[in-house]
C-alpha positions as CSV (number, residue, x, y, z in Angstrom):
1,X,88.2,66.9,142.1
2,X,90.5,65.7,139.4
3,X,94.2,66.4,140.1
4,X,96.3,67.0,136.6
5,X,99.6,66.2,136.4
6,X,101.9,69.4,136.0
7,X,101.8,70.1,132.0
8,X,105.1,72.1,130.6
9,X,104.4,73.4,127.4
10,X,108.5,74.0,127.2
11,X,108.6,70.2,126.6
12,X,106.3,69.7,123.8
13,X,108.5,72.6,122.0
14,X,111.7,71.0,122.5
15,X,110.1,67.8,121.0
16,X,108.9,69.7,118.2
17,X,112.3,71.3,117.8
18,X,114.0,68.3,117.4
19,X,111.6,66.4,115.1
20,X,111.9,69.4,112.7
21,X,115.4,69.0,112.9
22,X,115.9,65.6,112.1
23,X,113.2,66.1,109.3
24,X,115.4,69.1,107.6
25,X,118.5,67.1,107.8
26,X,116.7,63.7,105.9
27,X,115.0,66.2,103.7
28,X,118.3,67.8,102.9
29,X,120.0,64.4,102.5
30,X,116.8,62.1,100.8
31,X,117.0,65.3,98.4
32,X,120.3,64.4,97.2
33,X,119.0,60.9,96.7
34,X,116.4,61.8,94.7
35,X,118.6,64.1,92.7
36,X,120.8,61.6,91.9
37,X,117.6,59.3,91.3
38,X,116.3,61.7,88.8
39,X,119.3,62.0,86.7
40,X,119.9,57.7,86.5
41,X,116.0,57.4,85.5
42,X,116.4,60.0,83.1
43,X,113.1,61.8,83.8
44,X,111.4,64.8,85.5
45,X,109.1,62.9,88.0
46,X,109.5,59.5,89.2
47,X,109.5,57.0,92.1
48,X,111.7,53.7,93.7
49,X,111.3,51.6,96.2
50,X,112.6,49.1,98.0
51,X,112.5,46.6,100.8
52,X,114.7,46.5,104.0
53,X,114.2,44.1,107.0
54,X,111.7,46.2,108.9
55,X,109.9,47.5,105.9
56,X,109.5,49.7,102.7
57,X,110.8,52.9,101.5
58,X,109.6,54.6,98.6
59,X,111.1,58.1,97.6
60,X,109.1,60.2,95.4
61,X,111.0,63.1,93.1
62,X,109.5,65.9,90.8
63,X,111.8,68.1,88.8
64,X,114.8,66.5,89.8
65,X,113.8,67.8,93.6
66,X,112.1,65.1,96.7
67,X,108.7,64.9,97.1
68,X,108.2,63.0,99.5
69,X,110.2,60.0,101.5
70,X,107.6,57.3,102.8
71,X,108.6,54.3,105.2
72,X,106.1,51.7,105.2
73,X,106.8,49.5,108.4
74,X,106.5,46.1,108.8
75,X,104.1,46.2,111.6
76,X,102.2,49.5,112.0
77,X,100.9,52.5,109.8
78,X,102.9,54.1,107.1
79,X,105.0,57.3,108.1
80,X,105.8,60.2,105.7
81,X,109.5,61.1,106.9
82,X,109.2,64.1,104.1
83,X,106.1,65.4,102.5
84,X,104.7,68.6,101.4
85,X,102.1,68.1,104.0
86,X,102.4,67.9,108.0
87,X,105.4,66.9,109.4
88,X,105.2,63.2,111.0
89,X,105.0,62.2,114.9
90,X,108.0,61.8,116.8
91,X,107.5,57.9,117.6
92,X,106.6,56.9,114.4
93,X,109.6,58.8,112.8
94,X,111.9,57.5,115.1
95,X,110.7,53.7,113.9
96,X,111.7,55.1,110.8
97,X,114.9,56.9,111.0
98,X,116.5,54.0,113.1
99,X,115.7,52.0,109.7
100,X,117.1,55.1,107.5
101,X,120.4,53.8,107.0
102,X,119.5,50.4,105.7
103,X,117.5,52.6,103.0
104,X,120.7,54.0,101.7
105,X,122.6,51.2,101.9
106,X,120.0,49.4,99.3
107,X,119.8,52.8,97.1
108,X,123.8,52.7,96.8
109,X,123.8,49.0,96.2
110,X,121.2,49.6,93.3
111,X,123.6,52.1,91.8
112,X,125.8,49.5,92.2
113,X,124.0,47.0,90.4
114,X,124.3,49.0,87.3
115,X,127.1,50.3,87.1
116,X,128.6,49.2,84.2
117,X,125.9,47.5,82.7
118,X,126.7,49.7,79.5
119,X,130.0,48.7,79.3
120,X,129.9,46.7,76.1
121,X,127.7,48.7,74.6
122,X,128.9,49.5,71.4
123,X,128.8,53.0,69.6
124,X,129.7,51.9,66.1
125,X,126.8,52.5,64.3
126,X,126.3,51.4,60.4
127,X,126.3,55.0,58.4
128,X,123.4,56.9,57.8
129,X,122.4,56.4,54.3
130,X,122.1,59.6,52.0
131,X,118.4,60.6,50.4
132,X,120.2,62.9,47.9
133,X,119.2,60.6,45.3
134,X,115.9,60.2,46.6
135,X,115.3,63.7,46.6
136,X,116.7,64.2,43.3
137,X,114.5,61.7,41.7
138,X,111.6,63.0,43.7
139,X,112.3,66.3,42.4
140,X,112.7,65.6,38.6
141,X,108.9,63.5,38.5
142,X,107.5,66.3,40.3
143,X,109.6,69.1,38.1
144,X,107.6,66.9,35.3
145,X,103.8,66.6,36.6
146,X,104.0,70.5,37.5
147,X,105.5,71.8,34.0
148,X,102.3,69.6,32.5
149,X,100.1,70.8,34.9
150,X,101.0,74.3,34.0
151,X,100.6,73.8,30.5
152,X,96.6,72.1,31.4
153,X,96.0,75.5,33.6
154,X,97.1,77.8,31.0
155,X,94.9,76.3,28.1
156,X,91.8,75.8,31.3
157,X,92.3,79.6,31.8
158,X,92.1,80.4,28.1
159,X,88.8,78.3,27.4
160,X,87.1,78.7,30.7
161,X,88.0,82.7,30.8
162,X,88.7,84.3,34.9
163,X,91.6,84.0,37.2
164,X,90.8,80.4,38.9
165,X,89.3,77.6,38.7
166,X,89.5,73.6,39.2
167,X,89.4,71.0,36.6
168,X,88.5,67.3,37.7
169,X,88.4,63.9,36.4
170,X,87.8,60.2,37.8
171,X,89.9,57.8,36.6
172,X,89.8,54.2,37.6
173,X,88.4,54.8,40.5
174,X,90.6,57.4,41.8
175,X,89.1,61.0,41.9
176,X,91.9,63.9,40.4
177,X,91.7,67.7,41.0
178,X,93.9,70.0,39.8
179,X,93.2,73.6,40.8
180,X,94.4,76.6,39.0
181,X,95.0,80.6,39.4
182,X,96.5,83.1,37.1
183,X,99.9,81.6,37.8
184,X,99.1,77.8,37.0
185,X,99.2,74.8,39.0
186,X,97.6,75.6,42.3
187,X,97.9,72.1,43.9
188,X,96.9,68.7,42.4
189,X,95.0,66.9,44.5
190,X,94.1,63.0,45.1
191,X,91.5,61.2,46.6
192,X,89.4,64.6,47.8
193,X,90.5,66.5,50.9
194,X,92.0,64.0,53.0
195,X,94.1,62.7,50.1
196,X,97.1,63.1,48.7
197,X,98.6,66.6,47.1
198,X,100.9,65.4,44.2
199,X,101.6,69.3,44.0
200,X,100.9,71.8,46.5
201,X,102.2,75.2,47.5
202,X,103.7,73.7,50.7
203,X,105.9,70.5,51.1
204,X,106.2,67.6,48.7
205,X,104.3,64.1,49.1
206,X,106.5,61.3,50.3
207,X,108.5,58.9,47.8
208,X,105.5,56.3,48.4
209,X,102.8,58.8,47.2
210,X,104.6,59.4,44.1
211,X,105.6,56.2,43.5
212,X,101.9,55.6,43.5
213,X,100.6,58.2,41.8
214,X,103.0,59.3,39.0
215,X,102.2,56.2,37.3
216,X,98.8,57.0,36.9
217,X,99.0,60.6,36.1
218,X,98.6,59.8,32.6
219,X,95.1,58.5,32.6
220,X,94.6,61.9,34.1
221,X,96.3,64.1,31.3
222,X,94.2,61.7,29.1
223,X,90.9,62.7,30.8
224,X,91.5,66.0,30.1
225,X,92.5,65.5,26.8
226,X,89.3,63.6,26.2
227,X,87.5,66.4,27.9
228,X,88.9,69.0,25.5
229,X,88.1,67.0,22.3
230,X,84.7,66.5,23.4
231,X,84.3,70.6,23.7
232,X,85.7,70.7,20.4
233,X,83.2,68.4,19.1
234,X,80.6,70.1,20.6
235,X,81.3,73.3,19.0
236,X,81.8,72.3,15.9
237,X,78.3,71.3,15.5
238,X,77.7,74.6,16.8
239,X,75.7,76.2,13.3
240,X,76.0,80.6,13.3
């Protein structure tokens, strides 16, 4: 018969006691750490690591807050001092909290490290350039293409009779659209539905677009003009 030696489950509790002790206390301070980790890196999740005699630490944030603390050791399996999971064995995070300090020291030597690295950083910036100009010359070509525009939709509306309608010519290549209601220029379009709107009912194309395109809007006042003297030739030939 097999004799067992006496088994005190007392023990095993006051083992456990202490581990979670120890754990809450690094939690509490690797927390910190991270904190402060979190706020140099300058972003919501993150990770360091580094290197110590016996091993590697890596410390894991989220939110500003530890996720975990893990101590790789030279010799043997990696231990999770802190995770979201199970709390570690008491052996393994002894090997690790005997190494602890050495951890902090090279986290507050880092800090160290940069501190002051944006000394001689300078904040004297060149000025900001204005776009008033810009804008006002932006303004005043499209003040331009729109009072034309409005002048071609009132005359389309009188010839081609309802409340809307679209008008659209190729030139040199380029396909233009101008669209019109009972108020005048809808939009002017370029280059189909994926193109450019010269005019529109929402914001105004970029300086580049019209520096493109206001050049060429002639060709397509011309296309309409030619459009409307070929109507009127047609007609005339018209015999009642």
């Amino acid at each position: 018969m097999t004799t067992w030696p006496p088994a005190e489950p007392t023990d095993a509790s006051t083992v456990a006691d202490h581990r979670d002790e120890l754990v809450a206390a690094v939690r509490d301070h690797a927390g910190q750490l991270a904190y402060q980790l979190a706020i140099l890196e300058g972003g919501d999740y993150g990770d360091w690591s580094t290197t110590t005699e016996n091993g590697e630490w890596t410390v894991k944030y989220e939110g500003g807050d530890l996720d975990y603390l893990k101590f790789a050791p030279s010799r043997g399996d990696d231990v999770y001092v802190v995770s979201t999971k199970r709390d570690p064995e008491p052996e393994p995070l002894a090997t690790a909290l005997r190494d602890y300090p050495e951890f902090v020291d090279a986290f507050d030597a880092y800090v160290d490290s940069i501190s002051g690295v944006l000394d001689d950083v300078s904040t004297a910036f060149p000025a900001v350039a204005s776009t008033d100009g810009v804008v006002a010359e932006r303004d005043r070509v499209l003040d331009a293409i729109r009072d034309v525009c409005d002048r071609m939709a009132a005359e389309l509306r009188r010839y081609e009779g309802g409340d809307y309608g679209t008008f659209t010519a190729r030139v040199d290549g380029t396909r233009w659209e101008l669209k019109w209601d009972e108020d005048g220029a809808a939009y002017l379009r370029v280059n189909g539905s994926n193109g450019v709107y010269v005019l529109s009912q929402y914001s105004p194309p970029s300086a580049e677009d019209i520096r493109e395109y206001a050049p060429r809007f002639s060709g397509f006042v011309d296309a309409y003009n030619d459009e409307v003297d070929a109507l009127e030739s047609d007609l005339a030939t018209v015999d009642l």
